[in-house]
DSSP file (Angstrom, degrees, kcal/mol; ACC not computed):
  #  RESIDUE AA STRUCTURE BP1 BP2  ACC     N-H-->O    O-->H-N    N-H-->O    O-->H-N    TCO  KAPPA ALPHA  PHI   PSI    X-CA   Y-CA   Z-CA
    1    1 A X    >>        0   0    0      0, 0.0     4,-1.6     0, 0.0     3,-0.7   0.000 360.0 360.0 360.0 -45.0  -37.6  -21.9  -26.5
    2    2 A X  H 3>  +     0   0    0      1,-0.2     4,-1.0     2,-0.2     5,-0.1   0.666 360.0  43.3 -75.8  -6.4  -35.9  -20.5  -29.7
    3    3 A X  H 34 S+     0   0    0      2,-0.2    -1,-0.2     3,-0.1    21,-0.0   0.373 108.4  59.9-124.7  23.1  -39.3  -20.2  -31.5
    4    4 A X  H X> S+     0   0    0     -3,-0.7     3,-3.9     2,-0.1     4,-1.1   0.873 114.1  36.7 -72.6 -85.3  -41.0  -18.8  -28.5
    5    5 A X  H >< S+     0   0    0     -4,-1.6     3,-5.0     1,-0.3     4,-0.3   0.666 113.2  55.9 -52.7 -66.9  -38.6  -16.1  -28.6
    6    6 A X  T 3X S+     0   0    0     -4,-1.0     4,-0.6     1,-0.3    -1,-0.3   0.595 107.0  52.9 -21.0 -40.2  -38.7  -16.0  -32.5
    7    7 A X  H <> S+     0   0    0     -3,-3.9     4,-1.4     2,-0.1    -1,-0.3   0.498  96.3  76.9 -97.9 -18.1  -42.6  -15.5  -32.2
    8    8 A X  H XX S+     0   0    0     -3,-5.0     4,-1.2    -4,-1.1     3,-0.6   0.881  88.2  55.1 -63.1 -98.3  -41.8  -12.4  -29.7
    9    9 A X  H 3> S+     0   0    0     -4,-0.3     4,-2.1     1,-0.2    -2,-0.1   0.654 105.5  40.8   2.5 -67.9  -40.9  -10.1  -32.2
   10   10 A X  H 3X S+     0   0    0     -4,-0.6     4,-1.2     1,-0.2     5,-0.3   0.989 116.8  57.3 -78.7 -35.1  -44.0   -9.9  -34.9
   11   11 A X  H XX S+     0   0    0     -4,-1.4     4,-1.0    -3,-0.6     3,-0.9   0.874 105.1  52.0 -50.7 -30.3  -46.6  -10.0  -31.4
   12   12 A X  H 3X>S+     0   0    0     -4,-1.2     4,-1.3     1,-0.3     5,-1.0   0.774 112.2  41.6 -88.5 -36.3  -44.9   -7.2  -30.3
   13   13 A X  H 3<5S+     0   0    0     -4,-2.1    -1,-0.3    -5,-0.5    -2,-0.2   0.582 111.5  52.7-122.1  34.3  -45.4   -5.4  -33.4
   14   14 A X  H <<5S+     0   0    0     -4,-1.2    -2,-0.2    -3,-0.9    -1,-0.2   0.554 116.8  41.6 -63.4 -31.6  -48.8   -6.5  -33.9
   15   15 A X  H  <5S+     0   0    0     -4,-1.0    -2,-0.2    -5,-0.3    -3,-0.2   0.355 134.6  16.8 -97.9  -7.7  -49.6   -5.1  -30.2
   16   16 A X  T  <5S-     0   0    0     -4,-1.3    -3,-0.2    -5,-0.2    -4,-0.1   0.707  94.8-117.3-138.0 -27.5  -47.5   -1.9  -30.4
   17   17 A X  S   <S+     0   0    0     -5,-1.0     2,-0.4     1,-0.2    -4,-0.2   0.478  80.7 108.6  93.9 -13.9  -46.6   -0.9  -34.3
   18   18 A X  S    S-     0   0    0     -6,-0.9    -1,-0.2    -8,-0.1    -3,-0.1  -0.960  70.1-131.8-137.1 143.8  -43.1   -1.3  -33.6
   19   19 A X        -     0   0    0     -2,-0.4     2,-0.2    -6,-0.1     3,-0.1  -0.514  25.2-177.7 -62.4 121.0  -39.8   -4.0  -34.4
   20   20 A X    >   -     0   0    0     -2,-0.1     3,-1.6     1,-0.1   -11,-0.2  -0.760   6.1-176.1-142.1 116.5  -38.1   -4.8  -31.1
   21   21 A X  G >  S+     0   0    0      1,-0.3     3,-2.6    -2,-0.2     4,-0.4   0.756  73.2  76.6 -63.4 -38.6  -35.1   -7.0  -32.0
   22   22 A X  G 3>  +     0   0    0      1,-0.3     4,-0.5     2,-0.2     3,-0.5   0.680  69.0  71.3  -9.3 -73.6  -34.6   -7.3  -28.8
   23   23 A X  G <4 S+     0   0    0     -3,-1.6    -1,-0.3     2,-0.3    -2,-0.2   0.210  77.9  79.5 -59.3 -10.9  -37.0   -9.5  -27.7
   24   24 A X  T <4 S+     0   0    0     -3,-2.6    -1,-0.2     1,-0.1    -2,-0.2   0.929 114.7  26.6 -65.0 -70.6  -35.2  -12.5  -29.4
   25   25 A X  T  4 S+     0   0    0     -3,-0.5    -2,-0.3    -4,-0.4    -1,-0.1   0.695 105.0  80.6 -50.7 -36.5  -33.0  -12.2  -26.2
   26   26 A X  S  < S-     0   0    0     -4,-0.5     2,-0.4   -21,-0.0    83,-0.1   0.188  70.6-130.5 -46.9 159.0  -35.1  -10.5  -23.0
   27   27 A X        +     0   0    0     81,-0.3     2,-0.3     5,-0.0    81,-0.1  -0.939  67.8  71.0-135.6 132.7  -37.0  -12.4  -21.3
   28   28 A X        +     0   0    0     -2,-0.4    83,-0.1    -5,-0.1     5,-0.1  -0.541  65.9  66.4 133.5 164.6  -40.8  -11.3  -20.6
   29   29 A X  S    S-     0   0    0     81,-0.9     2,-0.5    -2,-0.3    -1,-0.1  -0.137  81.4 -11.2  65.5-151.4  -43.8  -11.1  -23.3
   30   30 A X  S    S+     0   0    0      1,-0.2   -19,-0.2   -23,-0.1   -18,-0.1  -0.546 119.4  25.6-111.6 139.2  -45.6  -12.9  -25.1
   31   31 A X  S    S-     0   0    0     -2,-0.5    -1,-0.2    84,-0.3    85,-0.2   0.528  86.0-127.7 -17.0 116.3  -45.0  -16.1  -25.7
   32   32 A X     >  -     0   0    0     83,-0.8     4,-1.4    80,-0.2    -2,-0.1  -0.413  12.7-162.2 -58.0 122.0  -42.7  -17.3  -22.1
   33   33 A X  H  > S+     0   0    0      1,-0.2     4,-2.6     2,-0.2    -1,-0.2   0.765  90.3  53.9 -42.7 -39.7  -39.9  -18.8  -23.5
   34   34 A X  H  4 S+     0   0    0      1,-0.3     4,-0.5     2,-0.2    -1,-0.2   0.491 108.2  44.7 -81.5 -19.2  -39.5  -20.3  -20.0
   35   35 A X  H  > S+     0   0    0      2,-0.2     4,-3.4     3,-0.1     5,-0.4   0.754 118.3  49.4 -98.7 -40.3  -43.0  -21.8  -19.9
   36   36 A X  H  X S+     0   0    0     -4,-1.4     4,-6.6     2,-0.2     5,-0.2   0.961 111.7  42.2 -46.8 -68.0  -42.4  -23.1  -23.6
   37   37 A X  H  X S+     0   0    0     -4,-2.6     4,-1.8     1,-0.2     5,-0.3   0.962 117.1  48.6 -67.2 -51.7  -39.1  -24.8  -23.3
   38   38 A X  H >> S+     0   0    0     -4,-0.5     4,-2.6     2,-0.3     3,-2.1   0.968 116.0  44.9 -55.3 -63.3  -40.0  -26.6  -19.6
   39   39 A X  H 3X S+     0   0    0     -4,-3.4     4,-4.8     1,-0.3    -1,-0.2   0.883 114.2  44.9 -65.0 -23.4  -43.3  -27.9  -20.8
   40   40 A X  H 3< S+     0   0    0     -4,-6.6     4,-0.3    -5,-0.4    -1,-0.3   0.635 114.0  49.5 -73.9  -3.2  -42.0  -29.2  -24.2
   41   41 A X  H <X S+     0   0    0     -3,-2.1     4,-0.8    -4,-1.8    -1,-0.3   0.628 115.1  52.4 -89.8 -17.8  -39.0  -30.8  -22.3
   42   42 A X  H  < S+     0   0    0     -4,-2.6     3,-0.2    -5,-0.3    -2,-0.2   0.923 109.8  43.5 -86.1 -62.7  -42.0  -32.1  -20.1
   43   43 A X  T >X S+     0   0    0     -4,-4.8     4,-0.6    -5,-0.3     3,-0.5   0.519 109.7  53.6 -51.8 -18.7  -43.9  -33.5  -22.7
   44   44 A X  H 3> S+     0   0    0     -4,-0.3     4,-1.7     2,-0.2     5,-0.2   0.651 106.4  55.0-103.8 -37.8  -41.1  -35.2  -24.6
   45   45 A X  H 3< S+     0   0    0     -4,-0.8     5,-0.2    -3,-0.2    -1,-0.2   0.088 109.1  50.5 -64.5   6.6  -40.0  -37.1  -21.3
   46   46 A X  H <4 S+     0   0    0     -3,-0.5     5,-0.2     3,-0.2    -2,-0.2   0.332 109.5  46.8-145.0 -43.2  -43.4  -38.3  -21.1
   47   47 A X  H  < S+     0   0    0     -4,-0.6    -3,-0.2     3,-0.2    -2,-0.2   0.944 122.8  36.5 -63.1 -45.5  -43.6  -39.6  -24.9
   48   48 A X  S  < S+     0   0    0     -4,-1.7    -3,-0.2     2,-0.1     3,-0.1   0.962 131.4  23.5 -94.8 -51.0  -40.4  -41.3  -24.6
   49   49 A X  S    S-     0   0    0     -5,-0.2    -3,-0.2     1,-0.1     2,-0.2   0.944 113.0-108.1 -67.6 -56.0  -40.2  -42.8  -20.8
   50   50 A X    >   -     0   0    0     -5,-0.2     3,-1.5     1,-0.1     6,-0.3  -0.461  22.0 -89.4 121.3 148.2  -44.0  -42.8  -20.3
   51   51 A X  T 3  S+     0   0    0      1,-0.3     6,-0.1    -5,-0.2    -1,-0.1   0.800 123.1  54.5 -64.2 -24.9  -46.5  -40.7  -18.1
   52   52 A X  T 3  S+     0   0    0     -6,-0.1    -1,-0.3    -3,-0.1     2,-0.3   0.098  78.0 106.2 -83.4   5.2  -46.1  -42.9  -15.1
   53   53 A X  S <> S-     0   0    0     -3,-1.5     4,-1.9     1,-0.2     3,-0.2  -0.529  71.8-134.4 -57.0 135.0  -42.2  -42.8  -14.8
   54   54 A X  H >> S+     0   0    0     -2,-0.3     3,-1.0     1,-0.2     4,-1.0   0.984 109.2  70.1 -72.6 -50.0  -41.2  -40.4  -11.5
   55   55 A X  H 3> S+     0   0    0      1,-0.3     4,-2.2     2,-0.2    -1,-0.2   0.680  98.7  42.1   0.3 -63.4  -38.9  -39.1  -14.0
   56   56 A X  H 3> S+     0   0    0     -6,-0.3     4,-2.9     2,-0.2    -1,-0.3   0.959 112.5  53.2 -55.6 -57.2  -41.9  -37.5  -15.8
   57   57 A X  H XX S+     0   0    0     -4,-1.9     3,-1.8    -3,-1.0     4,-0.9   0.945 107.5  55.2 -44.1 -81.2  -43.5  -36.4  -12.3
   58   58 A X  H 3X S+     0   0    0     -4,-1.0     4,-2.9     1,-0.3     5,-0.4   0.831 110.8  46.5 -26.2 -63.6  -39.9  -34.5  -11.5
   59   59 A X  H 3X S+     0   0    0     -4,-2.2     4,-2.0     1,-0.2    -1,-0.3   0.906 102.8  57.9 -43.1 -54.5  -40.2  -32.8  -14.4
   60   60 A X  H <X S+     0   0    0     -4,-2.9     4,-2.8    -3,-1.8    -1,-0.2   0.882 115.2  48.6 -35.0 -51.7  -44.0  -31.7  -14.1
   61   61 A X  H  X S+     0   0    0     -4,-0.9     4,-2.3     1,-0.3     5,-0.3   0.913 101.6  47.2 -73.1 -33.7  -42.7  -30.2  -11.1
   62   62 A X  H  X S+     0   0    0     -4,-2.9     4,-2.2    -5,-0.2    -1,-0.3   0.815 114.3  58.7 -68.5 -20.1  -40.0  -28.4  -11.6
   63   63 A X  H  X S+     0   0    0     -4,-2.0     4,-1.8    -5,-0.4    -2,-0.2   0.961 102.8  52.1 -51.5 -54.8  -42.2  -27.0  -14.7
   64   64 A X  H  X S+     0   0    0     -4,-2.8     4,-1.4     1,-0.2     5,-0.3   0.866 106.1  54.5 -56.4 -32.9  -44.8  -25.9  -12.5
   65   65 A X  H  X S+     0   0    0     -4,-2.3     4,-2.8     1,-0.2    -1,-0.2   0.936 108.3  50.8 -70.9 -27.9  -42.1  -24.0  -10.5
   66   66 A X  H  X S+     0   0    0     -4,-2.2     4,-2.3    -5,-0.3    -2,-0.2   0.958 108.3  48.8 -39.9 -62.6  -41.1  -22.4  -13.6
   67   67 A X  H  X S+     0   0    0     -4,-1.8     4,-0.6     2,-0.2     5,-0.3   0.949 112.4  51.5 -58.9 -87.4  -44.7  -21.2  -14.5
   68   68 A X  H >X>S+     0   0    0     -4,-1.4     4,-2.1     1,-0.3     5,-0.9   0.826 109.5  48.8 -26.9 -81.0  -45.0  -19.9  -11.1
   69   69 A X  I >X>S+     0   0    0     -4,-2.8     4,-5.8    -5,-0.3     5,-3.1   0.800 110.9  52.1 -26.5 -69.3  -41.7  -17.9  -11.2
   70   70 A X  I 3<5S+     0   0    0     -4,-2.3    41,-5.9    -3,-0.3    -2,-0.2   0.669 117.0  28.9 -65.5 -15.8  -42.4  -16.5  -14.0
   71   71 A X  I <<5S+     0   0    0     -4,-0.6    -1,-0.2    -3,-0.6    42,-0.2   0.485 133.0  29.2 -96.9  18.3  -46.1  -15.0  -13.5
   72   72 A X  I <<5S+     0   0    0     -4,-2.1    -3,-0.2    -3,-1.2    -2,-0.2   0.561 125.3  24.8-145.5 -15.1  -45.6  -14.4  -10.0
   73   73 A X  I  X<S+     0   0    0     -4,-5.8     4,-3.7    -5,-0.9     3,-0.3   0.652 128.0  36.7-110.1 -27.1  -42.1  -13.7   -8.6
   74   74 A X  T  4<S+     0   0    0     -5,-3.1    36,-1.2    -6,-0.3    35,-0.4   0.690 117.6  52.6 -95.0  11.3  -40.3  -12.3  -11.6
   75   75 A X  T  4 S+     0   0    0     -6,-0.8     4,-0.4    34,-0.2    -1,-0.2   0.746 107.8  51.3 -93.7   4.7  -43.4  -10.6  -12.6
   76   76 A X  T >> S+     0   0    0     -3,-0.3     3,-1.7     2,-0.2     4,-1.1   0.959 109.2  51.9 -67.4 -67.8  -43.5   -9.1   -8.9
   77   77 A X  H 3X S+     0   0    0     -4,-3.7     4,-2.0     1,-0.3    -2,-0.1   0.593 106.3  55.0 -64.5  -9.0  -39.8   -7.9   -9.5
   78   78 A X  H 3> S+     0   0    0     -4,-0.4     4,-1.6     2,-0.2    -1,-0.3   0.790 105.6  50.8 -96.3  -6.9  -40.9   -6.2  -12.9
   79   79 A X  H <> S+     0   0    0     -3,-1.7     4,-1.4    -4,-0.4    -2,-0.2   0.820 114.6  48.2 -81.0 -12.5  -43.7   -4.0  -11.2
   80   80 A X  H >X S+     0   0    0     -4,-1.1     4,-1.7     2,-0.2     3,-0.6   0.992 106.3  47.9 -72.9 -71.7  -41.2   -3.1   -8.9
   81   81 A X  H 3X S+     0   0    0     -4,-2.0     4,-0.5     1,-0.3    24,-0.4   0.542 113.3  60.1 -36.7 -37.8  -38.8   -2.3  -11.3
   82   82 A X  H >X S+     0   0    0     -4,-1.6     3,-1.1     2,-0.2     4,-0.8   0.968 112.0  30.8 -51.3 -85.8  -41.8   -0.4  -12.7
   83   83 A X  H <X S+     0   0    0     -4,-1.4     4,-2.7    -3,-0.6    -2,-0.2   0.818 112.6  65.6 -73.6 -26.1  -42.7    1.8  -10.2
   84   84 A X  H 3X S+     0   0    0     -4,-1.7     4,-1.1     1,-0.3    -1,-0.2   0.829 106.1  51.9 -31.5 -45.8  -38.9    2.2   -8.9
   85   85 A X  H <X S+     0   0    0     -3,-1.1     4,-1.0    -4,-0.5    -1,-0.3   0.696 105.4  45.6 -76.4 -33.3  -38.5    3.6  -12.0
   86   86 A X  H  X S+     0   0    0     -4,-0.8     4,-0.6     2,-0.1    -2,-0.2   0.745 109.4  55.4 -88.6 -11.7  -41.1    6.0  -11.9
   87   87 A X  H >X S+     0   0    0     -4,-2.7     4,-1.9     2,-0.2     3,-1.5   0.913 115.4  43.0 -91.0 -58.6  -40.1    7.4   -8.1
   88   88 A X  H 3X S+     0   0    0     -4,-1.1     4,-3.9     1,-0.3     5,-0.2   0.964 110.7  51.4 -50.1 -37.1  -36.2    8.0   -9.5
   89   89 A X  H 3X S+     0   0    0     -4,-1.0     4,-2.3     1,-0.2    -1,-0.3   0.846 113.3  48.2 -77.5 -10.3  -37.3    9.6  -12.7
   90   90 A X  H <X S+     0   0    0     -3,-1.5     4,-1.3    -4,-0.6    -2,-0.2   0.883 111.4  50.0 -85.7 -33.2  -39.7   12.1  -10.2
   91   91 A X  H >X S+     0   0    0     -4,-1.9     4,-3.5     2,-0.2     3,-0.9   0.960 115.3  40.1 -77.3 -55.0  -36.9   12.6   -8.3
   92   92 A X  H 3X>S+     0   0    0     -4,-3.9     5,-2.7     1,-0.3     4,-1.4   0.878 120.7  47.6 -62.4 -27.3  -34.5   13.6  -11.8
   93   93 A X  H 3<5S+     0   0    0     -4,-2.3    -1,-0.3    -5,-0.2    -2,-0.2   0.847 113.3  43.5 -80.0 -36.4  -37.4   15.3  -13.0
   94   94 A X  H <<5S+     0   0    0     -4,-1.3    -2,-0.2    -3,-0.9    -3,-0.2   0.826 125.5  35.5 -83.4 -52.9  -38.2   17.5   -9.4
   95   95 A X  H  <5S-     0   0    0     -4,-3.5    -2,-0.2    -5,-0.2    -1,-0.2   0.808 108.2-124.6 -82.0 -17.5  -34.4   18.4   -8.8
   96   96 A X  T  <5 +     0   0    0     -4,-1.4     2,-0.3    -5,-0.3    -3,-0.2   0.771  48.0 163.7  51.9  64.4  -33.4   18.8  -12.3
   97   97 A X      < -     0   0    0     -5,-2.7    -1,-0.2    -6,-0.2     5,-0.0  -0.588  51.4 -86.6 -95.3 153.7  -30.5   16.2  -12.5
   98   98 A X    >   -     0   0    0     -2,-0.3     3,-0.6     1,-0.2     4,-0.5  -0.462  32.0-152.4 -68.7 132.0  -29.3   15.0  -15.9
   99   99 A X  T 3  S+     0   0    0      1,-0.3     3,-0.4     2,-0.2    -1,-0.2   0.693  89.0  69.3 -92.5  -7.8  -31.4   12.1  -16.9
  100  100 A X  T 3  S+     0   0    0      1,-0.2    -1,-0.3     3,-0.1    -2,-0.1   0.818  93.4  60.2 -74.4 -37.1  -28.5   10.4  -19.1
  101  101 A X  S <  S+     0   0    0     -3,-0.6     2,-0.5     1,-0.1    -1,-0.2   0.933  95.0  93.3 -73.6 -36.6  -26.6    9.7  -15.7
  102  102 A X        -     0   0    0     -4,-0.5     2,-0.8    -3,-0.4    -1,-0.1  -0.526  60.7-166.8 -19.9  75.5  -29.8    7.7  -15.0
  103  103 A X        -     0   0    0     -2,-0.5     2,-0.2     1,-0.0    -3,-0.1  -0.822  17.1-143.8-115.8 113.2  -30.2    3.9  -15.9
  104  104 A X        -     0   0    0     -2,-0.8     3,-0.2     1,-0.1   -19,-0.1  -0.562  17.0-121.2 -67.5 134.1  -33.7    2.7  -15.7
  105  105 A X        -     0   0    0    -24,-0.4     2,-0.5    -2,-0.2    -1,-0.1   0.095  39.4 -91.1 -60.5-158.3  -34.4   -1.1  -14.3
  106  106 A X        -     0   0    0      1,-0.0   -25,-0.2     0, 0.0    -1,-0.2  -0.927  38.5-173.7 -88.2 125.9  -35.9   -3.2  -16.2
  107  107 A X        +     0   0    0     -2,-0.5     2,-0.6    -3,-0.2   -25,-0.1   0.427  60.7  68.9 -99.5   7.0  -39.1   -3.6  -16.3
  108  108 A X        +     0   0    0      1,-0.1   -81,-0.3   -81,-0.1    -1,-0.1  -0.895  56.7 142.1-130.5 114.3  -40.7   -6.2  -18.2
  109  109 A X        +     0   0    0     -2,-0.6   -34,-0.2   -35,-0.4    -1,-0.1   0.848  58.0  17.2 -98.5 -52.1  -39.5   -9.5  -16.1
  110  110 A X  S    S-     0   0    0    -36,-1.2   -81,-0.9    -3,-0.1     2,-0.3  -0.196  72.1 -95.5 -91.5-172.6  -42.2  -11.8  -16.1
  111  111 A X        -     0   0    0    -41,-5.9     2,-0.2   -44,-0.2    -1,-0.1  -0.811  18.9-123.9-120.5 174.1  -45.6  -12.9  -17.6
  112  112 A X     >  -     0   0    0     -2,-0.3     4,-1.7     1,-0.1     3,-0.2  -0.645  39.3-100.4 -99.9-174.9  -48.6  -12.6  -17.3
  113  113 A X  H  > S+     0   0    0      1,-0.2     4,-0.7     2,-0.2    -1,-0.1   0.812 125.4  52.4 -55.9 -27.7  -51.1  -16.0  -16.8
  114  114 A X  H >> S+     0   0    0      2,-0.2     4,-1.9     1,-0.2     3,-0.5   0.901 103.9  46.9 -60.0 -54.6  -51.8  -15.4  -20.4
  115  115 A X  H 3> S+     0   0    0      1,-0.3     4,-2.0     2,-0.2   -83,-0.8   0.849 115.9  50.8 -63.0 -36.3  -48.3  -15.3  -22.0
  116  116 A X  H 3< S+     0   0    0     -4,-1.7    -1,-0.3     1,-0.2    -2,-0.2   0.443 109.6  43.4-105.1   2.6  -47.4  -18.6  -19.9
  117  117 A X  H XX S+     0   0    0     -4,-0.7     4,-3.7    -3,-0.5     3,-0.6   0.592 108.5  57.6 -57.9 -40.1  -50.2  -20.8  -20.8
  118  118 A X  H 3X S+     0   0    0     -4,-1.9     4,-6.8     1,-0.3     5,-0.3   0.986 115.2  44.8 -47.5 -60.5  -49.8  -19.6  -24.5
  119  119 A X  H 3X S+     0   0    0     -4,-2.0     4,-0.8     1,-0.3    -1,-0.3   0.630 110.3  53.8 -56.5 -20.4  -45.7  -21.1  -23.8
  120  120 A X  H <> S+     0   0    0     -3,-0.6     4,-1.7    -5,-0.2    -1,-0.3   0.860 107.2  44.0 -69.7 -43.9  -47.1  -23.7  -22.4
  121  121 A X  H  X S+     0   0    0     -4,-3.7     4,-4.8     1,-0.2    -2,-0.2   0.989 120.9  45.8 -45.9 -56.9  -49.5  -24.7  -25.5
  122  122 A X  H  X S+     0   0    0     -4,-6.8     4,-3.8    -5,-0.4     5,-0.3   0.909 108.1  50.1 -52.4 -43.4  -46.6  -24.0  -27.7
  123  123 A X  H  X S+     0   0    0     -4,-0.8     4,-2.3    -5,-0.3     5,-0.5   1.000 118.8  44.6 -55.1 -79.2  -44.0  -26.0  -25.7
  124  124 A X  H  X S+     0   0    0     -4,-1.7     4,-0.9    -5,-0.2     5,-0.2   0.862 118.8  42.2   2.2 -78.8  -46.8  -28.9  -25.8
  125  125 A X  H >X S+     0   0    0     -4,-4.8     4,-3.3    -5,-0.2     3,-2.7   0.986 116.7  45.3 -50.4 -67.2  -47.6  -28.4  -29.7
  126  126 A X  H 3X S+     0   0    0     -4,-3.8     4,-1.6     1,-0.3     5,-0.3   0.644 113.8  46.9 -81.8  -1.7  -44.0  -28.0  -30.9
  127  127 A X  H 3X S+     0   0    0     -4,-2.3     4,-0.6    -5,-0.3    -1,-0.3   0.757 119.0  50.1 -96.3 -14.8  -42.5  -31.3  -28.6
  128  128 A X  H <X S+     0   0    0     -3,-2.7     4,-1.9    -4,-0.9     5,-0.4   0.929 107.7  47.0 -61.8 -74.9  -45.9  -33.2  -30.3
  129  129 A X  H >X S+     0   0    0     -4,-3.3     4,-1.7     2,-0.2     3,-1.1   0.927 118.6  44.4 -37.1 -63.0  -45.1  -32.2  -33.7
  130  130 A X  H 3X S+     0   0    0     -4,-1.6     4,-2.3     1,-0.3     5,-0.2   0.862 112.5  51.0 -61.1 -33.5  -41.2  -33.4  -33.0
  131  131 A X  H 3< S+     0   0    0     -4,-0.6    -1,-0.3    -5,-0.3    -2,-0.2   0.843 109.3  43.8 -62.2 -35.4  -42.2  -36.2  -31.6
  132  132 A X  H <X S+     0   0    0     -4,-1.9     4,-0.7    -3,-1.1    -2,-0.2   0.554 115.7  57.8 -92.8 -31.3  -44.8  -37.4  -34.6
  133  133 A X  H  < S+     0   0    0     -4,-1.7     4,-0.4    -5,-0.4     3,-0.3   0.985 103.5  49.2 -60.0 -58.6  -41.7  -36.3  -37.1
  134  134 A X  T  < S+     0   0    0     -4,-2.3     3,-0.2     1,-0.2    -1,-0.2   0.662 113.7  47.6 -80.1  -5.2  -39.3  -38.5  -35.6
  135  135 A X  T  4 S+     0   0    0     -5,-0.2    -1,-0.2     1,-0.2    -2,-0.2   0.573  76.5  86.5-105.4  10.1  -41.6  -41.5  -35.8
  136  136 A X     <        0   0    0     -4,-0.7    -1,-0.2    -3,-0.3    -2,-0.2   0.986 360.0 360.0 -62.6 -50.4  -42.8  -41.3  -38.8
  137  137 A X              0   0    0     -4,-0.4    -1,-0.2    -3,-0.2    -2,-0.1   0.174 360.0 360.0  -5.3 360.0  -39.2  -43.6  -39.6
């Protein structure tokens, strides 16, 4: 999870031109932390127990509900957030109301299918990698 998030930062300012520090913390873009950390906790229960444990299964699922949250209900709540945002600021803009009294949602909640399969590769890779580290011993 921390080097999903880690990995937010320079995409962001590969895709836009700009540092947003932020994004170590937020959650939304690209890679999901959320997709990352579940699958590599998924995969790593699956090296060490074995793929046939229900243990493993439980996990698989609760991963999939993860993936799912994130590109389909909290990415819902950010297009809402989205347009929420633009019907209040028409409003500040139409009456002339001070826009500093104004706090805009948030808007980037989810992922898209893209960002959460990338967190899922990564999650994958990076529980592979640990996994091949600690047996080298």
């Amino acid at each position: 999870m921390l080097i999903a998030q880690a990995i937010k930062v320079p995409v962001e300012y590969l895709r836009h031109k700009r540092l947003d520090w932020s994004l170590f913390i937020n959650a939304g873009g690209m890679p999901s932390s959320h997709s990352a950390m579940m699958s590599a906790v998924t995969t790593s229960i699956g090296l060490h127990i074995g793929w046939d444990n229900p243990v493993f299964i439980l996990a698989v699922a609760i991963s999939l509900i993860v993936v799912y949250d994130a590109t389909n209900i909290r990415r819902q709540a950010g297009l809402h957030a989205e347009r929420i945002n633009q019907i209040v600021n028409g409003i500040v803009s139409d009456h002339n109301l001070p826009k500093e009294e104004i706090d805009n949602l948030r808007e980037v909640l989810g992922h898209s299918p893209g960002e959460a399969t990338v967190g899922v590769l990564l999650g994958i890779v990076v529980s592979l990698v640990f996994f091949l580290l600690m047996s080298v011993n």
